[in-house]
C-alpha positions in Angstrom: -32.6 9.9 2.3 -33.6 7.8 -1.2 -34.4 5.1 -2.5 -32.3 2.8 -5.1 -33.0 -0.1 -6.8 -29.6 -2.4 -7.3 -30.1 -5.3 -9.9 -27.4 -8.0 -9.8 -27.4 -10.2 -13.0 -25.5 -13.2 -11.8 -25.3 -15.1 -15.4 -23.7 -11.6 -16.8 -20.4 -12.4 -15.8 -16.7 -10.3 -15.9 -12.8 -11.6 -14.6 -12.4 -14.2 -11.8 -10.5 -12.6 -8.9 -7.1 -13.6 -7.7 -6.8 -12.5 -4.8 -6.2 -9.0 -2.4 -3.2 -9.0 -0.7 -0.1 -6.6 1.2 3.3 -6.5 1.7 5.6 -7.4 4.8 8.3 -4.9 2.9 10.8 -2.8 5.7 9.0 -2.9 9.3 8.4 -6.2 9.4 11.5 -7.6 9.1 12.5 -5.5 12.7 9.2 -6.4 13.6 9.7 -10.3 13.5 13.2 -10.2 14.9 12.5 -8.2 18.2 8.9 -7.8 19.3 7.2 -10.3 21.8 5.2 -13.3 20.1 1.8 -11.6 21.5 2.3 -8.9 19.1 3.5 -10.2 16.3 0.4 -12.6 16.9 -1.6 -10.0 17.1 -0.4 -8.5 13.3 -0.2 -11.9 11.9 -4.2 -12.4 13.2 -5.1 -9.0 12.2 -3.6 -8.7 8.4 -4.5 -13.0 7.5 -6.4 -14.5 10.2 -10.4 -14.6 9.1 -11.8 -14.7 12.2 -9.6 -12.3 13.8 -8.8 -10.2 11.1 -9.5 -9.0 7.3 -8.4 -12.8 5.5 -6.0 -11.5 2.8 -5.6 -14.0 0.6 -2.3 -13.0 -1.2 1.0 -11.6 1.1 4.3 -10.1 -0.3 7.6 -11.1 0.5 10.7 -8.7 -0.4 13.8 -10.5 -1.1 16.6 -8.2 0.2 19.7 -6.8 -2.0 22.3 -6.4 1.1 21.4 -2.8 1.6 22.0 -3.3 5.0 25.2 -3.7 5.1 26.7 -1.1 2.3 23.9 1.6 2.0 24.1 2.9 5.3 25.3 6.7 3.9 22.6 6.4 1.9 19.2 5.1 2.6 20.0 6.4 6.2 16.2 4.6 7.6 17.6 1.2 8.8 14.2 0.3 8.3 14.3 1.0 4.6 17.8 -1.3 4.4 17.4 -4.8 3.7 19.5 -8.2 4.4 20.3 -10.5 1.3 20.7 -14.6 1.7 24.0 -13.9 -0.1 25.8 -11.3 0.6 28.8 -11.6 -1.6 29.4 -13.5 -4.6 31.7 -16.0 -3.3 29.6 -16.3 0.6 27.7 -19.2 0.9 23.6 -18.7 1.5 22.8 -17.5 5.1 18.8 -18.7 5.5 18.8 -17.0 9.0 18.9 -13.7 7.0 15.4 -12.1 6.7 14.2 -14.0 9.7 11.4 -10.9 10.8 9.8 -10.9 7.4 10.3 -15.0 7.2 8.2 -15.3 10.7 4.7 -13.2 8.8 5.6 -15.4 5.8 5.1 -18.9 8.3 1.9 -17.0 10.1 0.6 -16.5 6.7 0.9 -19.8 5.0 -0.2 -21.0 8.8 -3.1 -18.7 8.6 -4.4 -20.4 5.8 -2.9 -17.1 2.9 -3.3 -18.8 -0.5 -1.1 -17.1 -2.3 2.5 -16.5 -1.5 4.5 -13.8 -3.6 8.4 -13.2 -4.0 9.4 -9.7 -5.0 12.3 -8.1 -5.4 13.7 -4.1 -5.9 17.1 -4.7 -6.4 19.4 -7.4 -7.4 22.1 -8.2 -4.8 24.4 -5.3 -4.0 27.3 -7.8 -5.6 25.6 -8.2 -9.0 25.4 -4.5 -9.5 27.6 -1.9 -11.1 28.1 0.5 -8.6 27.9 -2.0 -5.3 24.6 -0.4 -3.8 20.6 -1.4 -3.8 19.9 1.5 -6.0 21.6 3.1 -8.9 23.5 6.8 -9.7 23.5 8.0 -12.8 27.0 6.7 -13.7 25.7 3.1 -14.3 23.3 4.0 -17.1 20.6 1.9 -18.2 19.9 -0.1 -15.4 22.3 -1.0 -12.3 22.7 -5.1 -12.7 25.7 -5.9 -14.7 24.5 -7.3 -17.8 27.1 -10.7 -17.1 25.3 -11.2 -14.0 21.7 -11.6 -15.9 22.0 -15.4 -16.0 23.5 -14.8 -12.2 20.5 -13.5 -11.0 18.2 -15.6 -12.4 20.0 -18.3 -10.8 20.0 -16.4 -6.9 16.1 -15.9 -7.3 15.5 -19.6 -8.2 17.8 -20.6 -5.2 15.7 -18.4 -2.9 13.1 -20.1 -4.6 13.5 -23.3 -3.9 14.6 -23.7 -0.7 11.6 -21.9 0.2 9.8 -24.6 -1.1 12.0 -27.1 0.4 10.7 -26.0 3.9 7.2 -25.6 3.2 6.9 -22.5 2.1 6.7 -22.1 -1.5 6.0 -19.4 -3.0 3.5 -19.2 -6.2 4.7 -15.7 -8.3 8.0 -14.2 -8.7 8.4 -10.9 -9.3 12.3 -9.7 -10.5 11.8 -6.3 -11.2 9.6 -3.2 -9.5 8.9 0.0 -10.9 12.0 -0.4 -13.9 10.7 3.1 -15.7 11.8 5.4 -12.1 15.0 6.3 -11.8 16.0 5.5 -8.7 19.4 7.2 -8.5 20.8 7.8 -4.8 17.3 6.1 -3.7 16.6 6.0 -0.1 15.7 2.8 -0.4 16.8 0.1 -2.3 15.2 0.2 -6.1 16.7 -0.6 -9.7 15.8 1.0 -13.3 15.3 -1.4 -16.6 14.7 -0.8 -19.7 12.5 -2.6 -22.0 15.1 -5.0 -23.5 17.4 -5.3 -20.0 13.4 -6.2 -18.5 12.7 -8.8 -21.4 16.3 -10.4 -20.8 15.8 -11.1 -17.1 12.7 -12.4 -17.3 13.8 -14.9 -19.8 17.0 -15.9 -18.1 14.5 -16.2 -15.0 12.1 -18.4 -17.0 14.9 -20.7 -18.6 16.3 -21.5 -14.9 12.7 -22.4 -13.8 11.8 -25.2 -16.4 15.3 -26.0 -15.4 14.3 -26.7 -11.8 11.3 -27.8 -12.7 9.4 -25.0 -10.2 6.4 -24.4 -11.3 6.1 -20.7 -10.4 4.8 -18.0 -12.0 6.5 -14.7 -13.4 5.3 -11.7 -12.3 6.1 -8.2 -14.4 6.6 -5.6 -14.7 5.2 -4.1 -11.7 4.9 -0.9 -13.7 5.2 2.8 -11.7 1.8 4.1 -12.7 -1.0 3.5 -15.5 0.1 6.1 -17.7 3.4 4.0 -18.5 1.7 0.9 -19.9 -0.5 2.4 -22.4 0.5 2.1 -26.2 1.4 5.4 -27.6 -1.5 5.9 -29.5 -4.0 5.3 -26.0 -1.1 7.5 -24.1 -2.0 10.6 -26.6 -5.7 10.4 -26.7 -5.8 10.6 -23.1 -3.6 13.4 -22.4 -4.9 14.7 -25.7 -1.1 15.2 -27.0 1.5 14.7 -29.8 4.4 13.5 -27.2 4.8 9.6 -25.8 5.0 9.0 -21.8 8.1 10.7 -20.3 7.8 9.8 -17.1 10.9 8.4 -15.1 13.4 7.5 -17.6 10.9 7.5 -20.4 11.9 10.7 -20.5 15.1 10.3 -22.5 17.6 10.3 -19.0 19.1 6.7 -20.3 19.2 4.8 -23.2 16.3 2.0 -23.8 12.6 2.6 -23.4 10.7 3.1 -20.7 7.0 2.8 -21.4 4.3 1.1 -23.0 4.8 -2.2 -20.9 1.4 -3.6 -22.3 2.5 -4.1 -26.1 5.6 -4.7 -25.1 4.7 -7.5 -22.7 1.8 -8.6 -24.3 2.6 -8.0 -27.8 5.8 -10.1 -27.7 4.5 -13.6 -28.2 7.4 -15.2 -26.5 7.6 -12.7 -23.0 3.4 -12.8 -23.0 3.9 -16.2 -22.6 6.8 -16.0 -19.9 4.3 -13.6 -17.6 0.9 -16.2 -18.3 -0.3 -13.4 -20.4 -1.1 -10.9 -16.9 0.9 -7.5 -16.3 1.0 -6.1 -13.2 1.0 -2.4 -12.2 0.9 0.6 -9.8 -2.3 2.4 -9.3 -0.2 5.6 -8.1 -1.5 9.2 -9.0 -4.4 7.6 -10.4 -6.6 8.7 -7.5 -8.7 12.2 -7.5 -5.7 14.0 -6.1 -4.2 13.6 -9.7 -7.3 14.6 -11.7 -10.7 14.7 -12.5 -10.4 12.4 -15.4 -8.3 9.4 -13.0 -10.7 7.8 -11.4 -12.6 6.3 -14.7 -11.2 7.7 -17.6 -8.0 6.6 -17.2 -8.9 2.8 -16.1 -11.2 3.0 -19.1 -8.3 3.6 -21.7 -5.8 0.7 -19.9 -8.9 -1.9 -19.7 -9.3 -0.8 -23.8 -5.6 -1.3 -23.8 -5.4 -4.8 -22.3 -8.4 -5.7 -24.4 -6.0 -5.2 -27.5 -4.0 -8.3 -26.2 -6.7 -10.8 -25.9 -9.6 -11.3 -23.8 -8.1 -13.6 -21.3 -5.3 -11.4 -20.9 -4.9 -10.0 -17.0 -4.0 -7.2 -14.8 -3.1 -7.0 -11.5 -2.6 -3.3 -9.0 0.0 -4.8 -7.2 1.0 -2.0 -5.0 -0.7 0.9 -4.1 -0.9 4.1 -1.3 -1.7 7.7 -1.1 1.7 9.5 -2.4 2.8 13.5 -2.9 0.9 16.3 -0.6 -1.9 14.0 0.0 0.6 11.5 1.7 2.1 12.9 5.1 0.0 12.7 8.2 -1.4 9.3 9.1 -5.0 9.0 9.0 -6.6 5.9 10.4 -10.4 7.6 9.6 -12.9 6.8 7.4 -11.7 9.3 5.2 -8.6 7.8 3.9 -10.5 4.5 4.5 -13.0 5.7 1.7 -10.8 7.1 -0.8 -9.1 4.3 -1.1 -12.4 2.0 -1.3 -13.1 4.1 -4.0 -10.2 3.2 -6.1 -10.7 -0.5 -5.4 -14.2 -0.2 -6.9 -13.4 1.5 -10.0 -10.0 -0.7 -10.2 -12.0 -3.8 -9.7 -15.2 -2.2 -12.2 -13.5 -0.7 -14.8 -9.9 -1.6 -15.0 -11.0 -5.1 -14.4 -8.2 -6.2 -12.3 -7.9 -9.7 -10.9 -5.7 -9.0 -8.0 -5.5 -5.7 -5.4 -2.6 -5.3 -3.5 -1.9 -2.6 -1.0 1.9 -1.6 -0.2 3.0 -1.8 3.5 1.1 -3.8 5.6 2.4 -2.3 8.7 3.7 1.3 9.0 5.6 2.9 11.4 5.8 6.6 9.5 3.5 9.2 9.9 2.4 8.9 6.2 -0.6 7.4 4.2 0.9 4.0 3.2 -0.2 1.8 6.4 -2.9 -0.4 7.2 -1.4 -1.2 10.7 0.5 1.6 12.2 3.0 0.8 15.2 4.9 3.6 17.6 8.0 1.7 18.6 10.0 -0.6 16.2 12.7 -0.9 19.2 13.4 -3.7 21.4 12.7 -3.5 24.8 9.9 -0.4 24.5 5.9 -1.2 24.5 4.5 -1.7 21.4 1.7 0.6 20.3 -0.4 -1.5 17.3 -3.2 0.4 16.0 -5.3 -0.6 13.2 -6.4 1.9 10.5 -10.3 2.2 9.2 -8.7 1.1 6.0 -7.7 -1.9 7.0 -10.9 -2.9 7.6 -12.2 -1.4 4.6 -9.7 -3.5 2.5 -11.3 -6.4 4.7 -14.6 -5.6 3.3 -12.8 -7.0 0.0 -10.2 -9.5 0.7 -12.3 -11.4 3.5 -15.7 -11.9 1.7 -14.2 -12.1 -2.0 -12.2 -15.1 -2.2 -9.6 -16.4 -5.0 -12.0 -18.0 -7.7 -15.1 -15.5 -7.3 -16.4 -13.7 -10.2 -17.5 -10.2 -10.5 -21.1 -10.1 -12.0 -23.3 -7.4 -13.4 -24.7 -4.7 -11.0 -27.2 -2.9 -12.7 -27.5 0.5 -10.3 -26.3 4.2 -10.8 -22.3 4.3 -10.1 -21.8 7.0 -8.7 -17.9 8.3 -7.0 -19.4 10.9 -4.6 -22.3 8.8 -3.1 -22.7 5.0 -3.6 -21.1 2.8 -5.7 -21.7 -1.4 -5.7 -20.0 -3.9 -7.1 -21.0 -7.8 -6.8 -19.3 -11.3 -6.9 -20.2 -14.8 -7.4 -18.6 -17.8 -5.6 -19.6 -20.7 -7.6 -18.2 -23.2 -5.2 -19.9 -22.2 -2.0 -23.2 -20.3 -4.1 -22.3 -17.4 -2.4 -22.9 -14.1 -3.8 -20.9 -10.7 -2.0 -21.8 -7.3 -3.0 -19.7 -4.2 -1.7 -21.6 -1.0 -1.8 -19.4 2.1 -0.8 -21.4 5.3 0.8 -19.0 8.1 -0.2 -21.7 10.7 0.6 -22.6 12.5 4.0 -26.3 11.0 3.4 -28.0 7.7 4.5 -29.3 5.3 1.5 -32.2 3.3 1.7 -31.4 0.5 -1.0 -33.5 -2.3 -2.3 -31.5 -5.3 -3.6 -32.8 -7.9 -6.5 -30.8 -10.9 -7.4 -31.9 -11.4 -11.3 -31.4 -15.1 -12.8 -31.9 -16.7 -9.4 -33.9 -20.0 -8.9 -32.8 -20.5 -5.1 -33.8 -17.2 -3.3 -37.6 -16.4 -2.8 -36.4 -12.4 -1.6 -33.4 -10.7 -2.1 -33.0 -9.9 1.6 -29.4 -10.7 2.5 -28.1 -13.4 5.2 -25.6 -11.1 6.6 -24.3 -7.4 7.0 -20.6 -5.9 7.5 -20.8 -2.1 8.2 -16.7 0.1 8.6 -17.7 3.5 9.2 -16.0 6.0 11.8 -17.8 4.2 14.6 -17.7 0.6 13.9 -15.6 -1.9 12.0 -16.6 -4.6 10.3 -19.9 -5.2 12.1 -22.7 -7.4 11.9 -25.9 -5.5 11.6 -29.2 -7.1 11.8 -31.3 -6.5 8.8 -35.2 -5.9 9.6 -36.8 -5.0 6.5 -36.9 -5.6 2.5 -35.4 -1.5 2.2 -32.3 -1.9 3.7 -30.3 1.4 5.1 -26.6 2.0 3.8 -25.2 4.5 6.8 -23.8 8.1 5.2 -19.5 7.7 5.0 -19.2 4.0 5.3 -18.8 0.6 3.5 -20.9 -2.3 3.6 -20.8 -5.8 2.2 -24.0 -8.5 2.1 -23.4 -11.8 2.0 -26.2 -14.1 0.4 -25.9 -18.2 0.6 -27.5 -20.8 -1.4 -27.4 -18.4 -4.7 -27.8 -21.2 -8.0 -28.3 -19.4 -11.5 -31.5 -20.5 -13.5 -30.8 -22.3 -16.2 -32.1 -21.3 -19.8 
């Protein structure tokens, strides 16, 4: 074991966080409908509750394209096939639709969830060209007829407002997911868009809202991976090429382009004003599994990239879980738990995002993409609920680094195969939270110093959360000044009455 110094500089300050959040996408929606109140209770507490559970503080609600009832022969999970509030163009709204995912959204907003988020994969099986959630490649370009642009925006403002109208409104809308992939013959539902089909929704979207006079935000693009938003140039010197992205569609399969979402978003006066000047993207295969040069290098070329746009421009990693031959098997250990801590830190360090968001919130395959797994989605059968390590690690985030903190300076060797810390500042509670992540199979001793402090005598923390294979998220005492970080876990330190010096 060793000994480390960690200095956090509390005036040296980086982005104000938004929130961590999940979504309540495909099991959920059975979930909500069937299962007894105990144990949708018992999700609801676990994923939002901060007494019970990990606090997030943003949750995800997927506005259905009518899968369900025309994709049977294809996405042939009936967990994967979603209800729309309109079914048909000429059908009057049905608000009962839904009704599984719209029970998390009350237990949410009831739970005290700050921020509520609309997204969508597909636009209503009746506004598209072939009749389905997700395209072939007859349709071309994108799947949504281009006369039922003005159409759509119109169906997502509905949805919208009467959300509102009950108490439940939501505060981002996000039209499109993933527009660079494919999605042809998609088992699940899913659309493809290219730059100028995305630019067009979002400003027929935009119109309809100062229309109503909602005031909620756009979110976009929800781009497929980090490699897509790049500018050319940033593209080639990291893959140390003459060639643009070709992923997806960017690859030449349709007309349009499909890449490069951050100049084209940001660049574009009039759309980086429709989006509030943020971007959101995918953090897939930009793990270790994908490459040495992932991790950092790759969130230190998009943070460059963003910084092209302005310095109050924004990212969010909305969506996120372990995909390809790393995926299958569920693993509710510490290992998965700590991989994925890992990204967080260098996502939240180096990419700078203001908002982490995994993908499903509750899984019931045998794959890496759950923080709560279940065993029975059926009516009438026990439910098994079980919680994963990394939903507790994710906790380590989301309930001790609330909407309006600020990352501050740790001054400490960053290291992704043993301990990495990050720190943040709550400047209306003067509270300061620092995550350290032990990646290693070592114990750390670790001495902590709070620089620019006038309030704190020692830099000995109030409290202790420990995840590691035996315990999650525990209170451990804390005896002395040298403070031991256990081998393969992650720990937060809460400190109270923090109040910068003043110069």
């Amino acid at each position: 074991m060793s000994n480390d110094e960690i200095k956090i500089h509390i005036k040296k300050r980086y982005q104000k966080i938004d929130g961590f959040g999940a979504s309540g996408a495909w099991a959920l929606d059975t979930i909500g409908e069937t299962w007894p109140e105990k144990d949708k209770n018992k999700i609801a507490d676990l994923l939002f509750s901060k007494d019970k559970g990990i606090g997030l503080s943003m949750w995800r609600f997927n506005i259905g394209a009518g899968s369900q009832d025309t994709d049977q022969n294809i996405i042939k999970d009936p967990l994967r096939r979603v209800a729309c509030f309109k079914q048909t163009e000429h059908e009057n709204y049905d608000w009962s639709k839904q009704a599984g995912q719209q029970w998390f959204l009350r237990a949410a907003k009831q739970r005290g969830v700050e921020t509520l988020i609309a997204f969508v994969n597909s636009p209503p099986v009746w506004m598209t060209k072939n009749g389905h959630g997700q395209p072939d490649p007859s349709v071309g370009s994108t799947n949504l007829k281009p006369e039922y642009i003005e159409k759509f925006a119109i169906f997502l403002t509905d949805v919208l407002e009467y959300f509102s109208d009950i108490g439940l409104p939501f505060h981002y809308i996000s039209p499109i997911n993933e527009p660079t992939w494919s999605w042809d013959q998609a088992t699940q539902e899913g659309n493809r868009y290219n730059i100028n089909e995305i630019k067009s929704v979002l400003k027929a979207l935009y119109n309809t809202l100062l229309k109503r006079d909602l005031a909620i935000e756009i979110d976009a693009p929800e781009a497929v991976e980090y490699l897509s938003i790049l500018d050319d140039d940033l593209f080639q010197s990291f893959t140390k090429s003459s060639y643009n992205y070709t992923g997806g569609n960017a690859n030449g399969s349709y007309p349009g382009k499909y890449r490069s979402y951050l100049s084209e978003m940001l660049g574009d006066p009039e759309i980086a004003e429709i989006i509030s000047h943020k971007v959101s993207a995918h953090a897939y295969w930009s793990d270790h599994y994908a490459g040495e040069d992932r991790l950092e290098k790759l969130r230190q070329y998009v943070h460059k990239n963003l910084r092209r746009y302005g310095e109050e421009t924004k990212l969010w990693m909305s969506e996120y879980c372990i995909l390809n031959e790393n995926g299958p098997k569920r693993d509710l250990t510490i290992n998965t738990a700590l991989e994925v801590a890992r990204l967080i830190h260098f996502d939240l360090t180096v990419t700078e995002v203001t908002s982490w968001q995994w993908w499903l919130a509750v899984s019931p395959y045998d794959y890496k993409d759950g923080l709560i797994y279940i065993d029975d989605v059926t009516a009438g059968k026990e439910p098994v609920i079980q919680p994963s390590k990394l939903l507790w690690t994710l906790g380590h985030y989301s309930l001790f680094v609330r909407p309006g903190s600020i990352r501050v300076d740790v001054e400490a060797t960053q290291n992704p195969h043993h301990v990495m810390t990050s720190a943040y500042y709550h400047p209306i509670s003067q509270t300061l939270t620092i995550v350290l992540i032990n990646f290693s199979t070592n114990s750390q001793y670790l001495s902590i110093n709070i620089e620019d402090c006038s309030s704190r005598q020692n830099s000995q923390p109030d409290q202790m959360y420990v995840t590691s294979e035996n315990v999650s998220l525990h209170i451990q005492s804390i005896e002395d000044q040298n403070i031991l970080i256990p081998s393969r876990s992650i720990v937060t330190f809460i400190y109270s009455d923090i109040i910068p010096t003043i110069n």
